[in-house]
C-alpha positions as CSV (number, residue, x, y, z in Angstrom):
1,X,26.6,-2.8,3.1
2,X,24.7,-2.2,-0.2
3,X,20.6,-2.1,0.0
4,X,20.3,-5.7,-1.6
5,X,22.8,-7.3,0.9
6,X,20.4,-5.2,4.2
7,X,17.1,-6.4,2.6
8,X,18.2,-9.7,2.5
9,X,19.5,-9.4,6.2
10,X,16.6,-7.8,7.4
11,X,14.2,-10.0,5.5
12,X,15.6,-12.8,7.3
13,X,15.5,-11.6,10.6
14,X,12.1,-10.8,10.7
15,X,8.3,-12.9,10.5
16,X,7.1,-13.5,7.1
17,X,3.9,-11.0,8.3
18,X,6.5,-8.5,9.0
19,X,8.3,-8.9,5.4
20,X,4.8,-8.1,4.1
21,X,4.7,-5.4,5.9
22,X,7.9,-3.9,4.7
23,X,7.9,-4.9,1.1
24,X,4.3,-3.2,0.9
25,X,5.9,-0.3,2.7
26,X,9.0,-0.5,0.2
27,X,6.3,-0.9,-2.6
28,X,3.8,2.2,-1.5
29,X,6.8,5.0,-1.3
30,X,8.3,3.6,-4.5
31,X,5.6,4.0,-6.2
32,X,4.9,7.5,-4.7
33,X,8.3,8.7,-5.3
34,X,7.8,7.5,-9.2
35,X,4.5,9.2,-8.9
36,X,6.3,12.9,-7.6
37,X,9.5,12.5,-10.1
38,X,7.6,11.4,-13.4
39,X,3.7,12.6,-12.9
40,X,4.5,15.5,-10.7
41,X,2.0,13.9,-7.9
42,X,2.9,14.4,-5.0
43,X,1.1,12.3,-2.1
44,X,1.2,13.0,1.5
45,X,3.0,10.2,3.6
46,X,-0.8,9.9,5.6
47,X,-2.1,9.1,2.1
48,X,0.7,6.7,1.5
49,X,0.8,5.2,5.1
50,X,-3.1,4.9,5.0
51,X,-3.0,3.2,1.8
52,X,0.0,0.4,2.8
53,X,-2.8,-0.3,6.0
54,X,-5.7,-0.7,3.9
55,X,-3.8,-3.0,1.3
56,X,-2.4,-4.6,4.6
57,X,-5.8,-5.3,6.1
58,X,-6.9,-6.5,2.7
59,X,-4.8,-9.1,2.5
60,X,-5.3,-10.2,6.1
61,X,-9.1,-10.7,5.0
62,X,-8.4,-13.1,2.1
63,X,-5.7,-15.2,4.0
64,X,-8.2,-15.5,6.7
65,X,-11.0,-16.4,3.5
66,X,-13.2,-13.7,5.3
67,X,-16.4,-14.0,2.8
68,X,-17.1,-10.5,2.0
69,X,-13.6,-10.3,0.5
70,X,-12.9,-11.8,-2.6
71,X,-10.0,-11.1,-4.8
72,X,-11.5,-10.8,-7.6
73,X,-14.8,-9.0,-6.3
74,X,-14.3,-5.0,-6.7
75,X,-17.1,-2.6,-5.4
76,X,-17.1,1.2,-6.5
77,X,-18.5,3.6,-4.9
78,X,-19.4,7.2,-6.2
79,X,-16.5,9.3,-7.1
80,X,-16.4,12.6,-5.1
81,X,-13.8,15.7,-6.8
82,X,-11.5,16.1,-3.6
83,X,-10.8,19.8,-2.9
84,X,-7.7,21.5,-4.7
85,X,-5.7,20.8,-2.2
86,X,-6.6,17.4,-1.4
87,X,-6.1,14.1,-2.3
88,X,-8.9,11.2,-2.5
89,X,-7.4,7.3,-1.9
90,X,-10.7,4.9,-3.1
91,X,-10.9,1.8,-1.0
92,X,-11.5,-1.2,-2.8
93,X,-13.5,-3.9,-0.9
C-alpha cells in the first residue's frame, strides 16, 4: 500500500477531530524534519509534540468561539534567549 492510498484509508476510518489531530501531527514533524535537513535545527519531539497540543487546543478555542481567542488577535510576550542547549516554542494566544 503506498502512503497516499493509507492516509486516505485511515482518514476515513477515523472522526474528523481525530484527522485534525493527525494532519497537525503529519504537519508539525514535516515541518521539523525540513527544519533538521535544510536549517540544521533540530527540535526535540517534546518541543514538536508540545507544539501540535497547543495549536490543537487553539483551535478547539475558536471552534468553540471562546472570546479571549480570536484568530486574528496575537499577543507577544517578552522574548527570553533560551540556554545553548535549549529551545524556546512562543505561545500565541
Amino acid at each position: 500500500m503506498d502512503a497516499q492510498a493509507w492516509l486516505a484509508e485511515v482518514m476515513n476510518s477515523l472522526k474528523h477531530e481525530e484527522v485534525t489531530r493527525l494532519v497537525v501531527h503529519l504537519w508539525a514533524v514535516w515541518y521539523a524534519r525540513h527544519k533538521a535537513i535544510h536549517e540544521n535545527q533540530f527540535q526535540s519531539l517534546f518541543l514538536t509534540h508540545s507544539f501540535v497540543e497547543c495549536f490543537i487546543g487553539n483551535l478547539e478555542e475558536i471552534k468553540q468561539g471562546s472570546p479571549e481567542v480570536s484568530p486574528t488577535a496575537v499577543h507577544v510576550q517578552h522574548w527570553i534567549r533560551p540556554l545553548a542547549v535549549w529551545q524556546k516554542l512562543m505561545w500565541i494566544r
